[in-house]
C-alpha positions in Angstrom: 127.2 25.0 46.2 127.7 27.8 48.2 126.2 31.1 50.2 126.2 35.0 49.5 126.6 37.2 52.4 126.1 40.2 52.8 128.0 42.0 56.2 127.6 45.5 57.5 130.1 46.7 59.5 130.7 50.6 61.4 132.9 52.0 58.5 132.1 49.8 55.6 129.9 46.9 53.7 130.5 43.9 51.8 129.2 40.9 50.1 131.1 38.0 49.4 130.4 34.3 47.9 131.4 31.0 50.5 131.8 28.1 49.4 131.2 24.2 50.9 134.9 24.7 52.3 134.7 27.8 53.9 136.3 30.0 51.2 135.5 33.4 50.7 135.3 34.5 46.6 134.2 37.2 45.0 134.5 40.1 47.1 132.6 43.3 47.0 133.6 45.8 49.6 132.2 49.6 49.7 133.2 52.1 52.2 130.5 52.9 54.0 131.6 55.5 57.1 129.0 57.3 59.2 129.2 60.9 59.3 129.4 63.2 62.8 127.7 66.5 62.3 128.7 67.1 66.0 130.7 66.0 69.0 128.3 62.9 70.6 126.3 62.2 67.2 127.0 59.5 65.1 124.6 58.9 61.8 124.0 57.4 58.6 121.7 57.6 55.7 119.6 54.4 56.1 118.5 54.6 52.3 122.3 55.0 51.0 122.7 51.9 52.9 120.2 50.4 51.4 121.3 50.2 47.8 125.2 49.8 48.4 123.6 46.9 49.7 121.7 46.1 46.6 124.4 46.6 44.8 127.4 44.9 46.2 125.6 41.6 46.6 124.7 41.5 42.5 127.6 42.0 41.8 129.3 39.4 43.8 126.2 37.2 42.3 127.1 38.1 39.2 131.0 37.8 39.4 130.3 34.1 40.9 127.5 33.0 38.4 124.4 33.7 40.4 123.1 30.8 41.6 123.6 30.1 45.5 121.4 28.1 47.9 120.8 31.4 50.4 121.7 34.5 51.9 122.9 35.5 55.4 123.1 38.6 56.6 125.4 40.3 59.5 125.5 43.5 60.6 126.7 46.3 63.4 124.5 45.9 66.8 122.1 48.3 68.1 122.4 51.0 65.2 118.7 52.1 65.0 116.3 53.0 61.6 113.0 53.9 61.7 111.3 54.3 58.2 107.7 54.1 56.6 106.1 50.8 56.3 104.0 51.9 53.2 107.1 53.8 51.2 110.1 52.3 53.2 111.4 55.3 52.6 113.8 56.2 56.6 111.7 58.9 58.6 115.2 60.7 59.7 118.8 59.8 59.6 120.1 56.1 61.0 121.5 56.6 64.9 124.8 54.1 65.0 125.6 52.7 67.7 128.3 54.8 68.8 126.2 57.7 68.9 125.5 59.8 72.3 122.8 61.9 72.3 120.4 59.6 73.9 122.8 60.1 77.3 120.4 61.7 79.3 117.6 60.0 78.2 118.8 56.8 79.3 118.9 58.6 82.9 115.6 59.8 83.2 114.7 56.3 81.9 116.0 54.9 84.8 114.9 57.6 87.2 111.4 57.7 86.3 110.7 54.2 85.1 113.4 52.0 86.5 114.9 51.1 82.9 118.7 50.0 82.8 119.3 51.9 79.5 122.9 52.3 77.7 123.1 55.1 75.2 124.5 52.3 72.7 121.6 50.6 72.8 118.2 50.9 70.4 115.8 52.1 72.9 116.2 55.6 73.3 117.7 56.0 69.8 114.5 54.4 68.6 112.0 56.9 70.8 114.5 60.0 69.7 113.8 59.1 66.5 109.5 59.0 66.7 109.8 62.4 68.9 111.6 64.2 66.0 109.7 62.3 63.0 106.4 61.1 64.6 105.5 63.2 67.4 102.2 62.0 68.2 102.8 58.5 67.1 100.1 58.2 64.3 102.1 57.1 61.3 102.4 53.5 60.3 106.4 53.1 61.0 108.8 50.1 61.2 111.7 50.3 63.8 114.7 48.6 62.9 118.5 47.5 63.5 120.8 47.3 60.5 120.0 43.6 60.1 116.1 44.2 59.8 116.6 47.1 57.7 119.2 44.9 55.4 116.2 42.0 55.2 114.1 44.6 54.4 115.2 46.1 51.5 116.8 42.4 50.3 113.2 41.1 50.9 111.5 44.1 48.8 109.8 45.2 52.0 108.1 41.8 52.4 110.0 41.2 55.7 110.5 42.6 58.9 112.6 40.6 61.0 115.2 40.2 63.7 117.2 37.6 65.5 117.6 37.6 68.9 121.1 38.1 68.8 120.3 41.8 67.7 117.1 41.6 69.6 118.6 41.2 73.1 121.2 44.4 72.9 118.1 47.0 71.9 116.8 47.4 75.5 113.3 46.8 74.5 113.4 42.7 74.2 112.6 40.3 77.5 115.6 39.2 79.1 115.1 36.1 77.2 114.6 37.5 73.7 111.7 35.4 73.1 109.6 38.9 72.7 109.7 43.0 73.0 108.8 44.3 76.3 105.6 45.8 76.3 106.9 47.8 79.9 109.8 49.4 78.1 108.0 50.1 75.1 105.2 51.9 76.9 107.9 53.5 78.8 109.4 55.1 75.9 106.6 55.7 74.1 107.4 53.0 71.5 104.6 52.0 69.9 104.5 47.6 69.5 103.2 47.5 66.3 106.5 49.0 64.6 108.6 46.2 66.3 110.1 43.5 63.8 109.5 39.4 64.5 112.1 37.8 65.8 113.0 35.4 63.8 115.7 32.0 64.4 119.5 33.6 64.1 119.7 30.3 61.6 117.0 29.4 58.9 114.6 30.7 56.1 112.7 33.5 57.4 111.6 35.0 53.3 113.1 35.8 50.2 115.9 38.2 48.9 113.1 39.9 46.0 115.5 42.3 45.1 118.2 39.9 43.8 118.6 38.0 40.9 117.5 34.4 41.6 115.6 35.1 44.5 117.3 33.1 46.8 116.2 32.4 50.5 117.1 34.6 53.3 118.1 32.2 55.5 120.3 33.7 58.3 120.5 37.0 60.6 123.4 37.8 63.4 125.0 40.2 64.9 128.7 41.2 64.0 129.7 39.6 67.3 128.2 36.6 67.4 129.3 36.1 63.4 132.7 36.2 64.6 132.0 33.5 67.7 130.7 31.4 64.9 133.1 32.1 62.3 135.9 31.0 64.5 134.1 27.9 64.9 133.3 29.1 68.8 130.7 26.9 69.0 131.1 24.6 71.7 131.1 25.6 75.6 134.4 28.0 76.6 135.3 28.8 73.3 136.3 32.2 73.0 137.0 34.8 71.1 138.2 38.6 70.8 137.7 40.7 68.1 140.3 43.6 68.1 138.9 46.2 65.8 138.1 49.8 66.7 136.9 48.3 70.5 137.6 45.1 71.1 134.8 42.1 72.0 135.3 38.9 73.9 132.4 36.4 72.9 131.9 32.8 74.5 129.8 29.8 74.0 128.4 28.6 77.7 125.9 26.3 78.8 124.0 29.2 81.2 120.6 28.8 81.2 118.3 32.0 80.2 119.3 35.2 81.5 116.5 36.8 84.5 118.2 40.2 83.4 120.2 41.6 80.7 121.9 43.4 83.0 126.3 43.0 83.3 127.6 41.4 85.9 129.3 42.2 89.0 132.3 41.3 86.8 131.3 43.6 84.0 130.1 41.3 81.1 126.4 41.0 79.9 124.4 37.9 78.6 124.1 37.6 74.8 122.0 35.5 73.2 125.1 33.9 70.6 122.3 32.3 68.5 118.9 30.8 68.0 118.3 28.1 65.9 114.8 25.7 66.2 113.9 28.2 68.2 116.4 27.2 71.0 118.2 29.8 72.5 122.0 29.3 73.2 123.6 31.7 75.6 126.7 33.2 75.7 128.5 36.1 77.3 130.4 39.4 76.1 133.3 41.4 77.5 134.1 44.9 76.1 137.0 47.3 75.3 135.7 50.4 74.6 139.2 51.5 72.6 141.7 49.2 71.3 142.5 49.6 67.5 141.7 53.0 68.0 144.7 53.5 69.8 147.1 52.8 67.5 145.1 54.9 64.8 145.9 57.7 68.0 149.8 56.7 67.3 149.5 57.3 63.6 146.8 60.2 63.3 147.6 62.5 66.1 150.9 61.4 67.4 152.4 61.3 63.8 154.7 58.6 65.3 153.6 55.1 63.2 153.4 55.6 59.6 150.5 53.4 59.5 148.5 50.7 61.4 151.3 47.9 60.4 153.9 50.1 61.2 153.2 49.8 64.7 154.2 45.9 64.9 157.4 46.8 63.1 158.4 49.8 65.6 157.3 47.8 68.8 160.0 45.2 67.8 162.7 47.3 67.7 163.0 47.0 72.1 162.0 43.7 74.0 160.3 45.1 76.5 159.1 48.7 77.0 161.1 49.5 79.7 159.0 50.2 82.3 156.6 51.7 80.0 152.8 51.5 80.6 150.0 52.9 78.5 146.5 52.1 79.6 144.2 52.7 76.3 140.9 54.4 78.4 140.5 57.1 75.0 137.1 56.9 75.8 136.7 55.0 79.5 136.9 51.7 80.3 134.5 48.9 79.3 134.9 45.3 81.2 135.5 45.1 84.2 135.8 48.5 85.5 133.0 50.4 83.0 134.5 53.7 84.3 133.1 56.1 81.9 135.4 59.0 83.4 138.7 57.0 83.0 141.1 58.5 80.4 144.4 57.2 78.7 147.7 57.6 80.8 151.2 56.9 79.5 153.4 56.4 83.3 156.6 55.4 83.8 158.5 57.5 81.0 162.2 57.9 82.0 164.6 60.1 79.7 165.6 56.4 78.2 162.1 56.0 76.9 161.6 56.4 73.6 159.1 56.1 70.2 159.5 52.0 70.1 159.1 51.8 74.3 156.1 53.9 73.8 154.5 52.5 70.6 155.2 48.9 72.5 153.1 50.0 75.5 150.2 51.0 73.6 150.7 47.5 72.5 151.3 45.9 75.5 148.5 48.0 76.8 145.6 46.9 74.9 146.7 43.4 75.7 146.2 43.8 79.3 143.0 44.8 78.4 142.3 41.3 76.8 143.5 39.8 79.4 141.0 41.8 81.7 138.5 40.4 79.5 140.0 37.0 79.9 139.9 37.3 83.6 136.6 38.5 83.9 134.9 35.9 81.3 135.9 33.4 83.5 134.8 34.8 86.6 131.1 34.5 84.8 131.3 31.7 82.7 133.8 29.3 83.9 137.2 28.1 82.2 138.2 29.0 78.8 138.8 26.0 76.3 140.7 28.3 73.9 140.5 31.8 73.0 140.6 32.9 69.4 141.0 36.4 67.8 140.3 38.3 64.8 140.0 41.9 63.5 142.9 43.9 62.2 145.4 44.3 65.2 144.7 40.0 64.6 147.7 40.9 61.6 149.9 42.4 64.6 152.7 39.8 65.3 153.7 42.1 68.1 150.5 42.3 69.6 149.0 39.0 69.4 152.6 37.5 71.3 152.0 40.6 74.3 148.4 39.2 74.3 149.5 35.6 75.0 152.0 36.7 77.6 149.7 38.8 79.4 146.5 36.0 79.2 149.5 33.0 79.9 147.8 30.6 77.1 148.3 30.2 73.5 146.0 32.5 71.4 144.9 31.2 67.7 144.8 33.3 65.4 141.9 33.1 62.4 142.8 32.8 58.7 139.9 35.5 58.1 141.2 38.8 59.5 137.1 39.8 59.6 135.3 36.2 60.8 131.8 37.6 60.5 131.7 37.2 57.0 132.4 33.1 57.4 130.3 33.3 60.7 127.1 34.1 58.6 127.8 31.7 55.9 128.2 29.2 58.4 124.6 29.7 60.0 122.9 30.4 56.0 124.3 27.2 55.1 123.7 25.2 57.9 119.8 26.1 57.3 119.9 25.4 53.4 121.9 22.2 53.8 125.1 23.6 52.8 126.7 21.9 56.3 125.2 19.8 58.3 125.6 20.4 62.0 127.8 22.7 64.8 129.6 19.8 65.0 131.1 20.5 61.7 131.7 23.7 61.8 133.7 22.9 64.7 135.9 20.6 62.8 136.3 23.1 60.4 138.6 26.0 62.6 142.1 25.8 60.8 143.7 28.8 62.4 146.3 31.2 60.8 149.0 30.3 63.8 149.3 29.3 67.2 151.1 32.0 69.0 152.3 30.4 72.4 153.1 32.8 75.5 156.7 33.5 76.2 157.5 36.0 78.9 155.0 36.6 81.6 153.6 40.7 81.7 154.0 42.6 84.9 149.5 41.8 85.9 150.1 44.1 89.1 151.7 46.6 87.8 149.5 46.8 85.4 146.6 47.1 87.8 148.1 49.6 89.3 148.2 51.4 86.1 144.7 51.1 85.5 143.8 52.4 89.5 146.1 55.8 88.9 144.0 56.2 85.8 140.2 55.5 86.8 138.1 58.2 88.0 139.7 61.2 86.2 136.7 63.5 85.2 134.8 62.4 88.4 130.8 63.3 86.9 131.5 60.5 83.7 132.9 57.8 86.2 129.5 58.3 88.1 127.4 58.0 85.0 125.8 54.2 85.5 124.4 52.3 82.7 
């Protein structure tokens, strides 16, 4: 027997059949990119979405023989629809996550009403949204991530849902994502009765109406936390890092509810990593704001890789970069720092330095940064049982050795270049019987390779790096969220 899943991402969506043993079949990927009518915005159209879904999950259905015991669903954090309950047709465009023009909003949230408020977050995207669409707040209107808004149209309409793992990132949820915050709410104008349930992140919350078979929706997760889970992090310290665009470090921990959703002095936040029985276990999250990004910066404005892979090949060429040292802040730094106002510097260039010194740095570069991440996850949580990685610099040879030298521990490497897929399959199946406990999926991790640590990277100089570049456009690196 086996599971569909369907999994949203930034750029693109898919569907895809697993199996009892964790194999991934019948594939069905669309690209799916948001458009950027201008500097700050980032949208989509929510409808569009909606029946790339539709489609990409029958046909993976229908390519595997239809019959499957449920569907999970995984999508991008945070991105925000809002759209009629009585047509379900979206009000306005879908806000992604990325998207900035909630900025100042989130400071006169906290001036005025003592909200902590990130622009990546649902809140103000949500109450942008009702202020263009709804005005005076009389229409009967559903607010949703891109997980509801998935179960949505799956369900026909019939549910509106999220988990907690979505829940917890919006800004409007209690620190313990056991319900919406009628203070924030009220404080953005937000009316409760367009909020979703939140549902378990693992079991049968309705039924996919829209697809053949009706089969039971039986799982919702965020992106992150389907990657913890697909790489079997699901035991205290287990780790992981997904290096895609940004980069994410997720961990399993024993920490009891958070009091605030707040980050730490440290610079990582509580996440709820899933619910299930309606038990709550807690996690924590680290962020790059740019990693893959930077090497799409080699290719796309520097002209100097060919491609993504090309980078892996043209970092080998040297041993070491020389003295190099690129710190990737494209667009600030996340964990620890969360300098806004940081930018990228390249230092130490000598007239020896030269396209594979420089392409190795950038390398090298967004390794320190996971090792930052490292460091500052076990400041909060405690000691790291293993750390794990996925996404697409996962495929760097290059990069994954620089990221065991700089963290000074082997780093496994998944067999599924994107882990969210299995991640959701894993949490549909273990609510429709398909596997039988976290225990097993535990068993299950079978990495790709183990890649062990070899030479030991220059940590101070690299913090030295990282003080030259902080602070460079002064008014960003006292922006505070």
């Amino acid at each position: 027997m086996s599971v569909l899943v369907v999994d949203v991402g930034t750029s693109g969506l898919r569907a895809a059949i697993v199996d009892g043993d964790g194999a991934v079949g019948s594939l069905h990927h669309r690209p799916f990119p948001p458009s950027s009518p201008s500097p700050g915005l980032v949208e989509f159209d929510a409808a569009a979405m909606g029946e790339a879904v539709k489609d990409v999950a029958r046909a993976a259905l229908a390519e595997s023989g239809g019959t499957v015991r449920g569907v999970g669903i995984t999508a991008q954090r945070a991105s925000t629809v809002v759209w009629d309950r009585g047509t379900g047709a979206p009000v306005g465009p879908g806000l992604g996550w990325q998207d900035l023009r909630t900025v100042f909003d989130c400071i006169t949230a906290r001036s005025e009403h003592g909200l902590r408020l990130a622009p990546n977050q649902s809140a103000t995207k949500v109450a942008w949204l009702l202020d263009q669409f709804d005005p005076g707040r009389e229409r009967d209107l559903c607010f949703g991530t891109v997980e509801t808004w998935v179960a949505w149209v799956l369900s026909g309409g019939t549910v509106h849902a999220v988990d907690p793992t979505d829940a917890a990132l919006t800004g409007l949820s209690l620190a313990d994502a056991s319900g919406w915050s009628e203070r924030a709410c009220a404080a953005l104008n937000v009316p409760m009765a367009m909020m979703p349930a939140i549902v378990d992140t693992s079991g049968i919350f309705g039924a996919a109406e829209a697809l053949p078979g009706t089969p039971p929706l039986a799982a919702l997760v965020g992106d992150q936390q389907a990657s913890l889970i697909g790489q079997s992090c699901v035991t205290p310290g287990a780790a992981k890092i997904t290096f895609g665009t940004g980069g994410m470090l997720d961990v399993c921990t024993t920490n009891p509810a958070p009091v605030s959703g707040q980050r730490s002095a440290n610079g990582t936040y509580p996440i709820a990593a899933w619910r299930r029985d309606g038990k709550v276990t807690w996690g924590i999250e680290a962020i790059i704001l740019s990693a893959g990004s930077n090497v799409e910066w080699l290719r796309d404005d520097l002209g100097i890789i060919a491609d993504a892979a090309d980078s892996d090949a043209v970092a080998a060429r040297c041993d070491t970069s020389d003295g190099v040292v690129f710190v990737p802040a494209l667009l600030g730094l996340g964990t620890p720092a969360w300098d806004f106002g940081a930018r990228g510097m390249l230092i130490g260039l000598t007239r020896g330095s030269g396209r594979a010194q420089v392409v190795r740095a950038v390398l090298e570069g967004v390794a320190h940064r996971g090792a930052d991440l490292v460091d500052a996850a076990e400041a909060d949580g405690g000691p790291l049982q293993s750390l794990r990685v996925d996404g697409g610099m996962s495929a760097n040879a290059t990069f994954v050795q620089a990221l065991a030298d700089a963290t000074g521990r082997p780093v496994e490497v998944s067999r599924q270049t994107e882990a969210t897929t299995l991640g959701a399959a894993y949490l549909a199946g273990l609510a429709t019987g398909l596997w039988s406990s976290f225990d097993e999926i535990a068993a299950a991790w079978r990495p790709r390779a183990v890649v062990e640590p070899g030479r030991r990277l220059d940590r101070d100089q690299w913090a030295e790096a990282v003080r030259r570049a902080r602070r460079w456009i002064p008014d960003l690196s006292a922006l505070d969220f």
